[in-house]
C-alpha positions as CSV (number, residue, x, y, z in Angstrom):
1,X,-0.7,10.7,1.1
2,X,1.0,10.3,-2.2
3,X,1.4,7.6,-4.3
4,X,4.7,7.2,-6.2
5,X,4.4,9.3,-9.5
6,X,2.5,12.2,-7.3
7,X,5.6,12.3,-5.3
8,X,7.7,13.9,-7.8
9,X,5.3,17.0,-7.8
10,X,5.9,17.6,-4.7
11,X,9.6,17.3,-4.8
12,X,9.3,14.4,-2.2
13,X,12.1,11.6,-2.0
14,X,10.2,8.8,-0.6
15,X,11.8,5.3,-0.3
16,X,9.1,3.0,-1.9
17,X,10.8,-0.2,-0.2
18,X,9.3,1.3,3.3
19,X,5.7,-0.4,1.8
20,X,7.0,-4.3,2.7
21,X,9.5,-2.8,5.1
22,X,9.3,-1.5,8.7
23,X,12.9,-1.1,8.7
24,X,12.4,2.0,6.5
25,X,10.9,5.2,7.1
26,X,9.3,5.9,4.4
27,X,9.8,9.5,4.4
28,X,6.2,10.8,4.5
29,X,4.4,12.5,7.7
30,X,3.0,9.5,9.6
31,X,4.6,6.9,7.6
32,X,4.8,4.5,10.9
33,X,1.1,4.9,11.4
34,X,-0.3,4.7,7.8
35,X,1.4,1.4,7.5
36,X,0.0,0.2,11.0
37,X,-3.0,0.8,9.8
38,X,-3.5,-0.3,6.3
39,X,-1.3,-3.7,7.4
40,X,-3.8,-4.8,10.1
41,X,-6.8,-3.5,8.0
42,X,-5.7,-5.5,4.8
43,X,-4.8,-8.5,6.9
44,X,-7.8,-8.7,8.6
45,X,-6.4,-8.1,12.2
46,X,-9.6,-6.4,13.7
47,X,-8.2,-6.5,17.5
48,X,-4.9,-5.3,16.2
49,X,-6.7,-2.6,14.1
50,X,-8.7,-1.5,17.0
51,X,-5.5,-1.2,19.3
52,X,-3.7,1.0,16.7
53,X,-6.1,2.9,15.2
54,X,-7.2,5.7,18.2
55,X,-3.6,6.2,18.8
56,X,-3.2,6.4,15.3
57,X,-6.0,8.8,15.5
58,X,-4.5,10.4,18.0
59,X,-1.4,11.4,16.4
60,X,-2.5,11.9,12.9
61,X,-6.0,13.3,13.2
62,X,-9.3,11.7,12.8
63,X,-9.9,12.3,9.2
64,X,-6.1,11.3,8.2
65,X,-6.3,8.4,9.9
66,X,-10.0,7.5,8.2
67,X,-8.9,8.7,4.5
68,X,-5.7,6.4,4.8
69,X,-8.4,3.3,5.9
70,X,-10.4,4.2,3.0
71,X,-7.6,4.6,0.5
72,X,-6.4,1.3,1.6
73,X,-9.9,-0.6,1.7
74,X,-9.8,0.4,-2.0
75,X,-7.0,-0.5,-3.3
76,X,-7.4,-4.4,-1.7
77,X,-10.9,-3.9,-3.2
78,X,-9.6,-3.1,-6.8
79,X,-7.0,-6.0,-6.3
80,X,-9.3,-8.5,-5.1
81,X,-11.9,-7.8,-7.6
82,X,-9.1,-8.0,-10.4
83,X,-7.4,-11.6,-9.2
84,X,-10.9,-13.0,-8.4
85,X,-12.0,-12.5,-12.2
86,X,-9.1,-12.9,-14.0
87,X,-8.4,-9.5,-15.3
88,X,-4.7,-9.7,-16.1
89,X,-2.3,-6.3,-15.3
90,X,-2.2,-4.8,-18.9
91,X,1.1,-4.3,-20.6
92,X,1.6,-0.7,-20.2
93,X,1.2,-0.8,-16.6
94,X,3.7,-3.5,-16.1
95,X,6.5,-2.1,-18.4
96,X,5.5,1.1,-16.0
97,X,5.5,-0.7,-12.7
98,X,8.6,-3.2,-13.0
99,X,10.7,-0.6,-11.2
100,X,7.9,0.2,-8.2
101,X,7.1,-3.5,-7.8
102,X,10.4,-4.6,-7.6
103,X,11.6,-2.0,-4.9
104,X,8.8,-2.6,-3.1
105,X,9.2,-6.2,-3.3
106,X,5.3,-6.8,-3.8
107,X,6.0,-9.7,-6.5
108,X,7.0,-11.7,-3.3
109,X,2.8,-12.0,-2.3
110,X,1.9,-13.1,-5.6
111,X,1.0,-17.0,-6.0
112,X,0.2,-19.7,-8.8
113,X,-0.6,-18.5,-12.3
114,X,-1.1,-15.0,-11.1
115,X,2.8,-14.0,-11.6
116,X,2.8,-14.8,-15.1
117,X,0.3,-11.5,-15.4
118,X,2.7,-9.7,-14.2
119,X,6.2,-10.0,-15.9
């Protein structure tokens, strides 16, 4: 899996959008699959999760589709931890961001004070 600055090493053209989109194939093996999985991981959807994930499973491989659960678990960890104590998204990373967060459209989720931390 790749996240969007790895991408260019690999002389990938991934469409960013296809993270808030199922519209759009995001251009990476899988792509339907990884987002079945981290959307009804990250929302909580346990029956859904365990509907997807063997066929998931089945069409990515065990491991791929357990790294991609870990990966994601992670990430909503980090965020969590972040917006639960305050910890604001430093400068750099938003000037860096603007263009990925706006293509993905992730400023929609954010809520109350929170997106004044991030530009």
């Amino acid at each position: 899996m790749l996240l969007g600055a790895s991408s260019q090493y690999e002389n990938g053209n991934y469409d960013l959008s296809s993270v808030t989109s199922d519209d759009i194939d995001p251009g990476v093996p899988h792509g339907q699959w990884l987002r079945a999985l981290t959307e009804t991981a990250i929302k909580g959807d346990w029956m859904a999760l365990a509907e997807v994930r063997p066929e998931a499973e089945d069409r990515m491989g065990r491991q791929q589709a357990v790294d991609a659960l870990i990966v994601a678990a992670a990430f909503n960890g980090i965020t969590r931890v972040a917006d639960a104590t305050g910890i604001p998204l430093d400068d750099n990373t938003a000037n860096v961001t603007t263009d990925m967060r706006n293509t993905t459209g992730i400023q929609r989720f954010e809520y109350g004070e929170k997106s004044a931390r991030y530009g």
